[in-house]
LOPADREN-57963 format. One record per residue (C-alpha): x, y, z negated; residue number from 1; residue in three letters. Coordinates in nm, 3 decimals. Layout:
<marvexs>
c1, c2, c3, k, r
X, Y, Z, NUM, ALA
...
</marvexs>
This chain:
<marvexs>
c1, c2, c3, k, r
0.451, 2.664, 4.314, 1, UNK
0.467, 3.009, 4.158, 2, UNK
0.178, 3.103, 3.928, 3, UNK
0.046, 3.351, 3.645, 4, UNK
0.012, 3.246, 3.289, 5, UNK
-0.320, 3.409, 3.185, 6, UNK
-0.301, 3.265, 2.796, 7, UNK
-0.190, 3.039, 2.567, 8, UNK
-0.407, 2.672, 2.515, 9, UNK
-0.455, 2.569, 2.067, 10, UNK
-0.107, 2.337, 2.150, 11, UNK
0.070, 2.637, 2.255, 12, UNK
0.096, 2.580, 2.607, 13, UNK
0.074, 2.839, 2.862, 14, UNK
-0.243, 2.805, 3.115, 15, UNK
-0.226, 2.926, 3.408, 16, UNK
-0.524, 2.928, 3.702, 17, UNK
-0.516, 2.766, 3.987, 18, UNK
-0.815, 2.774, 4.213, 19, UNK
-0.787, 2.420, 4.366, 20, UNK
-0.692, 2.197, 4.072, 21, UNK
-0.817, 2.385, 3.810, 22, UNK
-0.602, 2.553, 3.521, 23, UNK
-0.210, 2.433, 3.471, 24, UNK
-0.077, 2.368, 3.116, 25, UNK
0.307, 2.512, 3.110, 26, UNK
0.481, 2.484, 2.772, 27, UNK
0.724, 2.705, 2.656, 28, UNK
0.556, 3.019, 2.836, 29, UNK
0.371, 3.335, 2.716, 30, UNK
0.086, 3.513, 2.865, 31, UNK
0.170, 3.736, 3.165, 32, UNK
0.524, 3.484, 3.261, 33, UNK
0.547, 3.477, 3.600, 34, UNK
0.658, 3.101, 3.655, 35, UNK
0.786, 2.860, 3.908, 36, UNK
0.771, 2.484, 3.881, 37, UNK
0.668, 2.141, 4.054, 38, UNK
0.282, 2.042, 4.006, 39, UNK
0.260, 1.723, 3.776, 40, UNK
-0.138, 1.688, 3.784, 41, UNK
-0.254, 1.936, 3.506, 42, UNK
0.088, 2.021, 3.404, 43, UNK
0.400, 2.241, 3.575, 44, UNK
0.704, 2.031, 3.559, 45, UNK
1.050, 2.168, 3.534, 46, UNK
0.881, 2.539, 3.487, 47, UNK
1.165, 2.837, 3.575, 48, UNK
1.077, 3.180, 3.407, 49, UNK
1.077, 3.440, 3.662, 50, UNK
0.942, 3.714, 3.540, 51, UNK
0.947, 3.697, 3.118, 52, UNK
0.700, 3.848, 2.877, 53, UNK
0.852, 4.124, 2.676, 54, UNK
0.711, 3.935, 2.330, 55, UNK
0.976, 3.641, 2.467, 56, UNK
1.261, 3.602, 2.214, 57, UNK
1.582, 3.394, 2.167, 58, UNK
1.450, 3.089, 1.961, 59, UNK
1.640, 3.108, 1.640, 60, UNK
1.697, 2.740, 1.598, 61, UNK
1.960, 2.581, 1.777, 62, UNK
1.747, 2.271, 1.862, 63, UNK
1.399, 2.416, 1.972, 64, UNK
1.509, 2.276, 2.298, 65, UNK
1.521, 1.949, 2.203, 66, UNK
1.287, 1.950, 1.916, 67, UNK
0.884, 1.924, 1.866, 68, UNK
0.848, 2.032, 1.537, 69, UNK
0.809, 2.415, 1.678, 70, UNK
0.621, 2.533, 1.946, 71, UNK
0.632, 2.920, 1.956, 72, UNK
0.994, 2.924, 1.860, 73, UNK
1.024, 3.151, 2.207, 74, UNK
0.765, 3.383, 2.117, 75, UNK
0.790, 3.709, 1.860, 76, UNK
0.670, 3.723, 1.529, 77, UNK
0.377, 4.023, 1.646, 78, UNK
0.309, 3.819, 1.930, 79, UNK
0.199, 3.488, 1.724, 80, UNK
0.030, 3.685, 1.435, 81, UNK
-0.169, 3.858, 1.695, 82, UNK
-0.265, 3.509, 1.865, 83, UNK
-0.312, 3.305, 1.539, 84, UNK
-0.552, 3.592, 1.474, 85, UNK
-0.733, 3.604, 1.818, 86, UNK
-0.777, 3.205, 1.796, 87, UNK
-0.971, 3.229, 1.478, 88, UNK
-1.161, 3.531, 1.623, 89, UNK
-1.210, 3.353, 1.923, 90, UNK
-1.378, 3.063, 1.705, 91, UNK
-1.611, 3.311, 1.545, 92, UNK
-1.713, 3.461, 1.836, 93, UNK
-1.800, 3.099, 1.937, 94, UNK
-2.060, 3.066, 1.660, 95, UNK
-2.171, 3.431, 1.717, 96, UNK
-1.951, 3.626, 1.422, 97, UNK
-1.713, 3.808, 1.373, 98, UNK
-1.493, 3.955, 1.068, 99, UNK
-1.285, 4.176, 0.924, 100, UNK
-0.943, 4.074, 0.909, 101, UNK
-0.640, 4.151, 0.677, 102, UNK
-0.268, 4.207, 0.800, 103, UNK
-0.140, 3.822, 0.831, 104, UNK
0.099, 3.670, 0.548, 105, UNK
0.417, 3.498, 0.721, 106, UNK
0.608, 3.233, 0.536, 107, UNK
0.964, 3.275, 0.537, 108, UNK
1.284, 3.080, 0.762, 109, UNK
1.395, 2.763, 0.598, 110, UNK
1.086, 2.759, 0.351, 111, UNK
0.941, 2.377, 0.410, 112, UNK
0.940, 2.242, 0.103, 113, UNK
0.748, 1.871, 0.252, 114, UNK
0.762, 1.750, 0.588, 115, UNK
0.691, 1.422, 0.706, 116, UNK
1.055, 1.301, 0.913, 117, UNK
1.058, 1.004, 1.184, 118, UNK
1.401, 0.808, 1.112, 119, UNK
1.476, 0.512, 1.373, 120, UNK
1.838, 0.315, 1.343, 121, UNK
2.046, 0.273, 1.613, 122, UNK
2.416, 0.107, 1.719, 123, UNK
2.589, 0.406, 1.562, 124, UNK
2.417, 0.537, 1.246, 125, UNK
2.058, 0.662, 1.233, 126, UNK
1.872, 0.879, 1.373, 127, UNK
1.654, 1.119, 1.177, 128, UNK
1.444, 1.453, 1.261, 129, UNK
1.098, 1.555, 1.455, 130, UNK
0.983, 1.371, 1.763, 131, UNK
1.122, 1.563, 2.083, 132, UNK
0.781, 1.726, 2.277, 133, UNK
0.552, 1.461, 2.409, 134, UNK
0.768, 1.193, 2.376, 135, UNK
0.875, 0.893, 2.145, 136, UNK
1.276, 0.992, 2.154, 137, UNK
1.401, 1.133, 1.783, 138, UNK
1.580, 1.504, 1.857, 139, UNK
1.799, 1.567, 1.545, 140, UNK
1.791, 1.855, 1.334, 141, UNK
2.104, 1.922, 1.088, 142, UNK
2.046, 2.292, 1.145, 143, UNK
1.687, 2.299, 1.126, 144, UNK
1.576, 2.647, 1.036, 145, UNK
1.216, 2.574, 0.938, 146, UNK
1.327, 2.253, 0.636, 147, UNK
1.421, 2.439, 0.341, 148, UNK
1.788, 2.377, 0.202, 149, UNK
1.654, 2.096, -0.034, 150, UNK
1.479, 1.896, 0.231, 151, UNK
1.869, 1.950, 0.457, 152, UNK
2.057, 1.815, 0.177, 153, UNK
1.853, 1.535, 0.127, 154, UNK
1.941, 1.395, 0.478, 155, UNK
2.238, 1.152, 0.368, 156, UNK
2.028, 0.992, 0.141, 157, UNK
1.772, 0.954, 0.348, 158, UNK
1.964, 0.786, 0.620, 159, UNK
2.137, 0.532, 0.352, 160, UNK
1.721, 0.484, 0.329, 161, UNK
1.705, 0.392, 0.664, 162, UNK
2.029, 0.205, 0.684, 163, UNK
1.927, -0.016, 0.405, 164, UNK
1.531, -0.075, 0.495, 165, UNK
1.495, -0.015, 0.864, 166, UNK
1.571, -0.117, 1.183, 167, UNK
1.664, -0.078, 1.591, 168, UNK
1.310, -0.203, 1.665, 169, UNK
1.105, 0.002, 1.395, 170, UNK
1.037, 0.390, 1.337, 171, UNK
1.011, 0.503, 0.971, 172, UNK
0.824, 0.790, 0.875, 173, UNK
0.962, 0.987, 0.582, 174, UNK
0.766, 1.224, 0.381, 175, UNK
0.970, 1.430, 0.194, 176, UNK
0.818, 1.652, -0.108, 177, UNK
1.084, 1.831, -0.316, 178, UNK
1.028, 1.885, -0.715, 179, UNK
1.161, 1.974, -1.028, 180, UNK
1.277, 1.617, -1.035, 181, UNK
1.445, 1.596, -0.673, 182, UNK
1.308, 1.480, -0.327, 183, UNK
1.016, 1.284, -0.359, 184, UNK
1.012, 0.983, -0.089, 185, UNK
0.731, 0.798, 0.099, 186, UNK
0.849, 0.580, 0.333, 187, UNK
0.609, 0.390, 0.627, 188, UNK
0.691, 0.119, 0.868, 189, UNK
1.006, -0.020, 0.674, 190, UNK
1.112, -0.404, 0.629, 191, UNK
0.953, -0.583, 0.427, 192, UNK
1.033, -0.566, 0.067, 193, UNK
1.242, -0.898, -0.119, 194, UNK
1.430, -0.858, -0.479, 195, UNK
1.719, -0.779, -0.274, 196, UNK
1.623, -0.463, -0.100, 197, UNK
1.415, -0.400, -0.402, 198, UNK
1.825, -0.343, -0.599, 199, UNK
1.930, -0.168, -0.308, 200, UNK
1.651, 0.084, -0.288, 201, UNK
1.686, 0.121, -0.659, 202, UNK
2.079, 0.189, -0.654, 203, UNK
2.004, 0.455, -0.391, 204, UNK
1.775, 0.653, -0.536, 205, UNK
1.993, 0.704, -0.849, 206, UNK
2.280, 0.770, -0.607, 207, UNK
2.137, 1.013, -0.447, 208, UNK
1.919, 1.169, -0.692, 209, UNK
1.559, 1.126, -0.542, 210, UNK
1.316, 1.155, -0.784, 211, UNK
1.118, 0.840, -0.692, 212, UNK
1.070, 0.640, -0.406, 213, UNK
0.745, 0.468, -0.240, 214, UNK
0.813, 0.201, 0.030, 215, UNK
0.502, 0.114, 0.220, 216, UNK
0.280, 0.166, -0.042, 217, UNK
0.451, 0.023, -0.319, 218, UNK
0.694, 0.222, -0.591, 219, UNK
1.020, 0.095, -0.603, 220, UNK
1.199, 0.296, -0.836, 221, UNK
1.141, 0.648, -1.033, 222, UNK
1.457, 0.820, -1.133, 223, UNK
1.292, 1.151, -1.270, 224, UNK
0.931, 1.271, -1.329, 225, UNK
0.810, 1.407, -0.944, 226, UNK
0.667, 1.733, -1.096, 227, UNK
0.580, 2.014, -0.951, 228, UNK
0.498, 2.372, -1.107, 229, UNK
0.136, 2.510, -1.025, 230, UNK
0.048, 2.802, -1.236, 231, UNK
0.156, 2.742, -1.591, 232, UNK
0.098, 2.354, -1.528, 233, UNK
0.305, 2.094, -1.457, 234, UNK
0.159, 1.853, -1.222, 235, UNK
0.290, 1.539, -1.134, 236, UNK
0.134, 1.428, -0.807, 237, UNK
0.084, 1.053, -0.644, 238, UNK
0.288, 0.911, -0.425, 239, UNK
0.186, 1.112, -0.059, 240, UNK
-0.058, 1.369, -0.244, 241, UNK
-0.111, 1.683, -0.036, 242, UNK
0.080, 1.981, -0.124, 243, UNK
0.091, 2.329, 0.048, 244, UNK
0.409, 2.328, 0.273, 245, UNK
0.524, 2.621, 0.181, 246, UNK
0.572, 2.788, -0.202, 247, UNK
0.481, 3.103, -0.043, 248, UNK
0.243, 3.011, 0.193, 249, UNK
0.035, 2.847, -0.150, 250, UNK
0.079, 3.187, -0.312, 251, UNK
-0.026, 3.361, -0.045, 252, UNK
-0.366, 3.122, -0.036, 253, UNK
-0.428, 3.151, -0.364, 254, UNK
-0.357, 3.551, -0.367, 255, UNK
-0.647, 3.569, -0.129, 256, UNK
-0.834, 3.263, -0.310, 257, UNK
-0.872, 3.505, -0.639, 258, UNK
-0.923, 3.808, -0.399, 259, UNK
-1.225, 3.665, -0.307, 260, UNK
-1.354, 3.548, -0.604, 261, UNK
-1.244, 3.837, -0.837, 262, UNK
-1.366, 3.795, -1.208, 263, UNK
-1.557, 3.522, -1.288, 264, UNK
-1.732, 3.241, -1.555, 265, UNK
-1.730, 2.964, -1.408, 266, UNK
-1.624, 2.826, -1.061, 267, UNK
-1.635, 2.500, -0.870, 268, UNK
-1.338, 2.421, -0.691, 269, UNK
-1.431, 2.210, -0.405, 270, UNK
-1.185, 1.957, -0.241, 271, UNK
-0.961, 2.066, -0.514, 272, UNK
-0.673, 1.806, -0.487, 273, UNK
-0.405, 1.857, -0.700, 274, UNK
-0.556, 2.150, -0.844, 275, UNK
-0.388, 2.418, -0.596, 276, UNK
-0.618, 2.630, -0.704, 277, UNK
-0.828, 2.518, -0.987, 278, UNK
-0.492, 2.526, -1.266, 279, UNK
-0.416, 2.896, -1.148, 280, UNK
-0.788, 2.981, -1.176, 281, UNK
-0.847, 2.850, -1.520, 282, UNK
-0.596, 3.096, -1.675, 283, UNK
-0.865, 3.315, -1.647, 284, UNK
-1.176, 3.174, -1.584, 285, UNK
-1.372, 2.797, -1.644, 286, UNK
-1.350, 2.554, -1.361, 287, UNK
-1.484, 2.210, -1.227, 288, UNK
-1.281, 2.037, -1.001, 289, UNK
-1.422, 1.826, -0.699, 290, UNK
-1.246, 1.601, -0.547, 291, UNK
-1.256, 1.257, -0.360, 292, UNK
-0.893, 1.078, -0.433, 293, UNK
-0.907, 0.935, -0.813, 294, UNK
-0.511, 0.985, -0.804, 295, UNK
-0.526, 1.333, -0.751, 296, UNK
-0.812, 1.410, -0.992, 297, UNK
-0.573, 1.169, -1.225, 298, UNK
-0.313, 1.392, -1.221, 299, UNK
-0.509, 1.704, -1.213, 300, UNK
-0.653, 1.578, -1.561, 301, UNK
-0.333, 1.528, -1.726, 302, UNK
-0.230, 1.858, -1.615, 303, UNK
-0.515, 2.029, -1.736, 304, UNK
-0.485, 1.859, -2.057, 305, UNK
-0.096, 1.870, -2.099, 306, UNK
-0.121, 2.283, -2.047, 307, UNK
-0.185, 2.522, -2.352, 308, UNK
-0.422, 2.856, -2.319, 309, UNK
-0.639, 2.719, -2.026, 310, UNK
-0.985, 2.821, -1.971, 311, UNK
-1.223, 2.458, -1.954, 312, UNK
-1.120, 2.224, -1.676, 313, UNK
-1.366, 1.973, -1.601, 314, UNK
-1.299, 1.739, -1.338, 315, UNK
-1.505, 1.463, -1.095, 316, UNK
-1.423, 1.231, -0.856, 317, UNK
-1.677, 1.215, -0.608, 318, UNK
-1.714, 1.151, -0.203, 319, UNK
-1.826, 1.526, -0.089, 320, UNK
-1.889, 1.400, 0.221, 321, UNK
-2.085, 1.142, 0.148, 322, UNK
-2.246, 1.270, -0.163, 323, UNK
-2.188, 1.662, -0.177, 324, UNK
-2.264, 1.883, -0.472, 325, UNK
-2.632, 1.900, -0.427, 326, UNK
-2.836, 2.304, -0.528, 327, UNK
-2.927, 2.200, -0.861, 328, UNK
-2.590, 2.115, -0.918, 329, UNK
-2.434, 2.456, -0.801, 330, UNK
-2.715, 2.658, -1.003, 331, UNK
-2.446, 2.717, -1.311, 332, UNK
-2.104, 2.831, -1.089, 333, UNK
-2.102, 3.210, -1.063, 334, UNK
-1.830, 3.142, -0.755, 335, UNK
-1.690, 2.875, -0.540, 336, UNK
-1.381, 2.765, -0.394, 337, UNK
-1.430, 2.544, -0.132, 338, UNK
-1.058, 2.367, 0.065, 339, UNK
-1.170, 2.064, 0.329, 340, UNK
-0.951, 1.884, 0.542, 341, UNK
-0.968, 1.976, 0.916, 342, UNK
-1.254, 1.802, 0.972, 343, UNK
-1.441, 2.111, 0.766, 344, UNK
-1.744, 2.038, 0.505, 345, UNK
-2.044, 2.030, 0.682, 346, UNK
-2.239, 1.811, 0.430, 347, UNK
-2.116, 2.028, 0.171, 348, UNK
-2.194, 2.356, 0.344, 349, UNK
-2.505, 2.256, 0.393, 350, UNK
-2.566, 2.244, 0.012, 351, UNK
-2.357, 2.501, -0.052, 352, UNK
-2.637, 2.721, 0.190, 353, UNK
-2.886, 2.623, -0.003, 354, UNK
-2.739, 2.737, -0.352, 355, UNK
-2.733, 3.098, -0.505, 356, UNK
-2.363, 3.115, -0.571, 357, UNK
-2.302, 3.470, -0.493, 358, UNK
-1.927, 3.451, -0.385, 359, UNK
-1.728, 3.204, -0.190, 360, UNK
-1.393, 3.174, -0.093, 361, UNK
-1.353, 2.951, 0.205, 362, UNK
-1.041, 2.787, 0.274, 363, UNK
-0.936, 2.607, 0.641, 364, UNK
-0.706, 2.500, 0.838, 365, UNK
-0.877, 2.412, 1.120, 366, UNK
-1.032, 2.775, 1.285, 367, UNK
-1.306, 2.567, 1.489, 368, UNK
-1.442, 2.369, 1.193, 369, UNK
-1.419, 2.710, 0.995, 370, UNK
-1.691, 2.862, 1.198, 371, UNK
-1.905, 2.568, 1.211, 372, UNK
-1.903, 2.551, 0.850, 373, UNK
-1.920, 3.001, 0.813, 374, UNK
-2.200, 2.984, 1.064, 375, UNK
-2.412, 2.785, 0.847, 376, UNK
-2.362, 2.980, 0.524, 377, UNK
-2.445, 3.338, 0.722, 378, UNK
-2.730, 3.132, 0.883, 379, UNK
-2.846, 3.106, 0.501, 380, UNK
-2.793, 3.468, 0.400, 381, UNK
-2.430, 3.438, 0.310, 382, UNK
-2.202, 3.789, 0.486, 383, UNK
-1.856, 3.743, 0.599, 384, UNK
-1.686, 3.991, 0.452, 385, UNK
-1.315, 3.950, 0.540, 386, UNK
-1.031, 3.710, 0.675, 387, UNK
-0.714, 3.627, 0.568, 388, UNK
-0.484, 3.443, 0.771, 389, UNK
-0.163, 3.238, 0.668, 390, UNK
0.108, 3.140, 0.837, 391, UNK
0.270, 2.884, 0.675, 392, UNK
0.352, 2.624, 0.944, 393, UNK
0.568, 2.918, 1.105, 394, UNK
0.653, 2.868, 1.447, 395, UNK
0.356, 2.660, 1.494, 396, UNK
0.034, 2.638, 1.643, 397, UNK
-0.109, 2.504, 1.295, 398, UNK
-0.355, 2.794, 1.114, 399, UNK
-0.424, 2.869, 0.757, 400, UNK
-0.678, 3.085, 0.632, 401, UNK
-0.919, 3.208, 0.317, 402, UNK
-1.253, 3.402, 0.407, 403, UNK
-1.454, 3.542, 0.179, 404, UNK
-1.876, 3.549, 0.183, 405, UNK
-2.083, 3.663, -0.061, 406, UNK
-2.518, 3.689, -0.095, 407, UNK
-2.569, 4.080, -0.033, 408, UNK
</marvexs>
């Protein structure tokens, strides 16, 4: 079968129409491929390229082939801008808006400073990289051009990880975070933890210079203080915490985050983690941090605390889902930040609609959500005034972005 792809699916798949079954999902292809393959139900098996798009490229990585941990690898750096931008405008459109938007911010090659790794042993060694597309089998990555050099040299460790604590019948995940302090490990699905691995663990991680270890839940040993620079702060984070993949994919976020905001009193930083955004903002300005993880507002405290020439940090750990800032509450924040998970804020928004804060900056990383939430701020008077987008999974379908609104 020889078909048209017309564009590309949110998973980066070519689709292509097909007037008797409906459309065909073809991965690896760009809109405008002319391609030939064998019909698999909704997919094109084996696809051949006849005619390629002029935005196809070389993929720079030796292993995109083999590897799912990059999807548009194939595909030029205009091309994916112009389609991470025309899926969030898409979304909008969805909801009935539509926005201004500002040149996207690309993070750099080799730039992932956390990544979560599946590690599986086998007969000669271990195995250790991103799972291969659609499939269970482990493609390795020594060359990997998206990990940056820290996460790379971390990799012999890590397998002396898995030699010690896993197994042939067992996949680990590995979540790798580098700090100040070296690579900071959280390892899932490993054996079972005795006094003898517990020595073993131990020896490695001063070995190999992680800065602290977490084994199914549990820490096993902390060489060095996991911190992490945000701002002027130094933040050490819990075990698994979320952290911006990128160092210049946060800065680019925040850049935009104070964009939006410009000078203010006093801010609520919704979802705040961390404190991404609320330590960077308090150098100039009073903040309350929201958020629903008592680690994370744990370690935002001591941060706050532990860092001279701060504006007021105050910080709460409450559910905003299940028991969002309500108007009253919002009536003394000249500005918001607000930073949900993908499933968006709806509860939240909600309130946030009914308040009088007269500037928001909306962060997302889910486009769809995003204009769920935006529609029902605008609904309330809010204007969407512009869009930035980030792309700091690069070579991904994955979307970051910060909007601003503000009450005319």
């Amino acid at each position: 079968m020889i078909v048209t792809i017309d564009r590309l699916g949110h998973l980066g798949h070519g689709i292509a129409r097909d007037q008797d079954s409906g459309p065909l999902y073809v991965p690896g292809t760009l809109p405008g491929e002319v391609v030939e393959g064998r019909p698999d139900g909704d997919r094109l098996a084996d696809p051949r390229i006849i005619t390629p798009s002029p935005d196809r490229v070389r993929p720079p990585c030796r292993h995109a082939r083999a590897c799912g941990g990059c999807q548009l690898q194939h595909a030029s750096e205009t091309f994916v801008a112009q389609w991470k931008q025309h899926v969030v405008a898409t979304a909008l459109a969805g909801q009935g808006l539509a926005a201004e938007f500002r040149p996207l911010v690309t993070s750099p090659p080799n730039s992932r400073r956390r990544a979560t790794l599946s590690a599986r042993r086998t007969r000669s060694g271990v195995l250790i990289g991103f799972h291969a597309r659609a499939s269970d089998t482990i493609a390795e990555i020594p060359d990997c051009q998206l990990l940056h050099p820290g996460i790379l040299a971390a990799f012999p460790g890590l397998q002396a990880l898995v030699l010690a604590g896993g197994s042939r019948t067992m996949e680990l995940s590995l979540q790798v975070t580098l700090t100040r302090g070296g690579p900071d490990v959280v390892v899932t699905g490993g054996k079972p933890l005795d006094s003898a691995l517990r020595m073993d663990l131990a020896r490695l991680v001063e070995a190999q210079g992680f800065s602290r270890l977490t084994w199914d839940g549990e820490t096993v040993a902390l060489r060095d203080r996991p911190a992490l620079t945000i701002g002027t702060a130094t933040v050490v984070p819990p075990p698994g915490a979320f952290l911006q993949a990128t160092a210049e994919g946060e800065a680019a976020l925040l850049t935009a985050v104070k964009q939006a905001l410009g000078p203010q009193k006093r801010v609520v930083d919704l979802f705040s983690g961390i404190g991404t955004f609320t330590l960077p903002l308090a150098e100039t300005m009073e903040v309350h941090a929201v958020e629903g993880d008592a680690a994370m507002t744990r370690a935002l405290d001591l941060a706050a605390r532990a860092t001279p020439n701060l504006h007021r940090i105050s910080v709460e750990t409450r559910d905003l889902f299940r028991r969002p800032l309500e108007p009253d509450e919002l009536v003394t924040f000249t500005g918001a930040v607000i930073d949900p998970p993908r499933a968006g804020a709806e509860a939240q928004t909600q309130t946030l609609a009914a308040s009088a804060i007269p500037v928001i900056a909306a962060v997302s990383c889910n486009p769809v959500t995003f204009a769920r939430d935006v529609r029902a701020l605008t609904s309330a008077g809010y204007r969407l005034d512009w869009i930035q987008v980030v792309d700091q999974f690069r070579w991904s379908t994955h979307i970051e972005l910060v909007a601003r609104l503000s009450r005319p």
